[in-house]
N, CA and C atoms as a LAMMPS dump frame, in Angstrom:
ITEM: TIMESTEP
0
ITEM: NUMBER OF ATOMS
171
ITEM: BOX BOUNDS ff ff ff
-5.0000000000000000e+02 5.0000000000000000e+02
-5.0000000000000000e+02 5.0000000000000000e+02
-5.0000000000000000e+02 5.0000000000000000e+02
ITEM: ATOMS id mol type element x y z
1 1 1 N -334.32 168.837 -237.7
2 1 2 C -333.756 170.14 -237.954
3 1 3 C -334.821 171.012 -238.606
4 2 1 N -334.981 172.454 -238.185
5 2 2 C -335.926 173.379 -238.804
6 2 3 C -335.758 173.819 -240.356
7 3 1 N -336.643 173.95 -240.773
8 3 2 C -336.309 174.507 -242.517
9 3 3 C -335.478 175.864 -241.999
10 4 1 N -335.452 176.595 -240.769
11 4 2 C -334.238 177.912 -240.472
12 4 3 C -333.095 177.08 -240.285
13 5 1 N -332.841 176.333 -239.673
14 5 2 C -331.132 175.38 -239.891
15 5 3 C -330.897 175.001 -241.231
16 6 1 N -331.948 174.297 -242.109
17 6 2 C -331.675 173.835 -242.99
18 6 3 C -331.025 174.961 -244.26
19 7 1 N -331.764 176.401 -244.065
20 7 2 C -331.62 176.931 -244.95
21 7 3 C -329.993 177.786 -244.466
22 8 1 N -329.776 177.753 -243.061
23 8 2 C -328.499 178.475 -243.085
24 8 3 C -327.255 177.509 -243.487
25 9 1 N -327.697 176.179 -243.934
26 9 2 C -326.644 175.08 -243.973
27 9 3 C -326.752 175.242 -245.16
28 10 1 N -326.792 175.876 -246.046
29 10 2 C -326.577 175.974 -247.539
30 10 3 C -326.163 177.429 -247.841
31 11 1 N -326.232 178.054 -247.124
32 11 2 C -325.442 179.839 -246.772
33 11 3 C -324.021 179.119 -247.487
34 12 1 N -323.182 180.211 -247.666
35 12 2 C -321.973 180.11 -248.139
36 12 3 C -321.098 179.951 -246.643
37 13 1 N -319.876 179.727 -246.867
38 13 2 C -319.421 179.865 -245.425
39 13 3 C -318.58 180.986 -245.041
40 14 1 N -318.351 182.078 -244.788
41 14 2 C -317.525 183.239 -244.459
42 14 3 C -316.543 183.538 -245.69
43 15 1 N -315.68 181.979 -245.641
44 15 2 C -314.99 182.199 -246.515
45 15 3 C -315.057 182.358 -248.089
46 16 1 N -316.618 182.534 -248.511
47 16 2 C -316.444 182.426 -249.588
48 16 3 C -316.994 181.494 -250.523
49 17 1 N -316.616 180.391 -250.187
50 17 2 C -316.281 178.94 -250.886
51 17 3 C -317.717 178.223 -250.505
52 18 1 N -317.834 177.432 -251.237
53 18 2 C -319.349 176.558 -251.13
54 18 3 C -318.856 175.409 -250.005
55 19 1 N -319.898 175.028 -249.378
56 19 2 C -319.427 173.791 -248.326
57 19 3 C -320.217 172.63 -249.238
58 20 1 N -318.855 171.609 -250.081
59 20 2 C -319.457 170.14 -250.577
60 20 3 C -320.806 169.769 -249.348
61 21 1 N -321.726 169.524 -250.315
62 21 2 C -322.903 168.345 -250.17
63 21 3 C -323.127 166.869 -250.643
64 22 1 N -323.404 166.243 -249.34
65 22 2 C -323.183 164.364 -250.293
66 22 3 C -324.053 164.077 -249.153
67 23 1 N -324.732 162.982 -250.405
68 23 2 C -326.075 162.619 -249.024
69 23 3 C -325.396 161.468 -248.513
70 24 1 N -326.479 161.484 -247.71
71 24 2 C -326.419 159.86 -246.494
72 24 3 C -326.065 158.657 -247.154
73 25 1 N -326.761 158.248 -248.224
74 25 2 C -326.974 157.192 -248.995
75 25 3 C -326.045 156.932 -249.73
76 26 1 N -324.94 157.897 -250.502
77 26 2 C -323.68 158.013 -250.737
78 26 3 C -323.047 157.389 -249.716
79 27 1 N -322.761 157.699 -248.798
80 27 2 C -321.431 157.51 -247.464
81 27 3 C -321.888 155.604 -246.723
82 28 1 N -323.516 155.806 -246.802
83 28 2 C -323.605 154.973 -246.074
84 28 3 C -323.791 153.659 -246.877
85 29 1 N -323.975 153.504 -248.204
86 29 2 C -323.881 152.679 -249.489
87 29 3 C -324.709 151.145 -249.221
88 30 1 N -325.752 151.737 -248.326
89 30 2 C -327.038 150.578 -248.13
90 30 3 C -326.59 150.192 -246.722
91 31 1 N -325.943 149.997 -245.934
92 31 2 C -325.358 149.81 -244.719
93 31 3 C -326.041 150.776 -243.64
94 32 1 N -326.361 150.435 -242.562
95 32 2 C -326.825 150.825 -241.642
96 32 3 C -325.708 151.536 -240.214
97 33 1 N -324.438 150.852 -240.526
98 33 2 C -323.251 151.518 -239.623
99 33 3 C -321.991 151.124 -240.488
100 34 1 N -321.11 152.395 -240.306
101 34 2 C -319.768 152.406 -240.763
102 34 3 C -319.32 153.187 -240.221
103 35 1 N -317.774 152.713 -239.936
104 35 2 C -316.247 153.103 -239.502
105 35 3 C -315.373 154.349 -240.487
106 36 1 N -315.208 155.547 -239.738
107 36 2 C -314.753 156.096 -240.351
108 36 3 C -313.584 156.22 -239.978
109 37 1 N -312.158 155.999 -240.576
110 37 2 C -311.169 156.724 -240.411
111 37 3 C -310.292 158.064 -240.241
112 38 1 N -310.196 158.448 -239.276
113 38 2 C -309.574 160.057 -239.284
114 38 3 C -308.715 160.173 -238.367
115 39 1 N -307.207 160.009 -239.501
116 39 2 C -306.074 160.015 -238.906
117 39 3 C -305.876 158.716 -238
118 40 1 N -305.553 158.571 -236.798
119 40 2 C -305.415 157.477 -236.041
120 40 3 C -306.202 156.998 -235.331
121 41 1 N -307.774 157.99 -235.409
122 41 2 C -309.064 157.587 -234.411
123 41 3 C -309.719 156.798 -235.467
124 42 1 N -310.931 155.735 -235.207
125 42 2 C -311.822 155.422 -235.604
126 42 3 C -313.283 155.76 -235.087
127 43 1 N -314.597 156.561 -235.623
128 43 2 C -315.536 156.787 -235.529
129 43 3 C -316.473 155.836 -236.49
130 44 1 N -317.426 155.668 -235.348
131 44 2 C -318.763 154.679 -236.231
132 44 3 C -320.152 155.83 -236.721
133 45 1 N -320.122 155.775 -237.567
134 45 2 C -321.8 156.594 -237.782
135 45 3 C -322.318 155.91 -238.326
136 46 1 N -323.453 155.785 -237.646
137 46 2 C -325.067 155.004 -237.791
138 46 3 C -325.535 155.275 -237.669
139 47 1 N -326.958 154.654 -238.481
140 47 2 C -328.482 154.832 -238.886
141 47 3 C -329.335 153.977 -237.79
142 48 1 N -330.119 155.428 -236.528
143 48 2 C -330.559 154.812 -235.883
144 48 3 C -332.392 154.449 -236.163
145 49 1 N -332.739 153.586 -235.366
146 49 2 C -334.145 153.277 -236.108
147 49 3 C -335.318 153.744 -236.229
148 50 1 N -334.658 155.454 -235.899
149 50 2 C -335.648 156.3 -236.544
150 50 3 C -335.128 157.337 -236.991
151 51 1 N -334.223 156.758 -238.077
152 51 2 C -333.717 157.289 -239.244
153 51 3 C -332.499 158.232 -238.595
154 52 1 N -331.945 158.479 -237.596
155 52 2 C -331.428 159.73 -237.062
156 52 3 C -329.864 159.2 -237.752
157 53 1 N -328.864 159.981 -237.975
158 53 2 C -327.352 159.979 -238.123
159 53 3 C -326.609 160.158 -236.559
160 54 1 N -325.96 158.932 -236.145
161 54 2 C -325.262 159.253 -234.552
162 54 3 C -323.479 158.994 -235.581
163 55 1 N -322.861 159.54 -234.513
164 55 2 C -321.334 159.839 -234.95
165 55 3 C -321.02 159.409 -233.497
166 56 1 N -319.511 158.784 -233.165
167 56 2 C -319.392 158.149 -231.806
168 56 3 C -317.813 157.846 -232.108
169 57 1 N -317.443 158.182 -231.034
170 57 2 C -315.456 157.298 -231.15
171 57 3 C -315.274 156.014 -230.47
């Protein structure tokens, strides 16, 4: 991602309100893939081996 994406991803969002920030290392808690729950789907996001974040159902 360009330091121009990076810097509009910290812009406020229309509404006002700040958009929460939490890194990778938080969510991913040393683990390389995890299952996320949302609602009745399950999504995996993983750390691919060059470092990238994939999201998948």
């Amino acid at each position: 991602m360009s330091t121009a994406n990076l810097n509009r991803l910290d812009q406020e969002p229309p509404t006002g309100r700040t958009v929460p920030k939490v890194a990778s290392e938080q969510i991913m808690r040393g683990q390389r893939e995890i299952v996320i729950q949302h609602g009745p789907e399950e999504y995996r996001l993983r750390i691919t081996a060059m470092g990238k974040l994939i999201l998948t159902k």
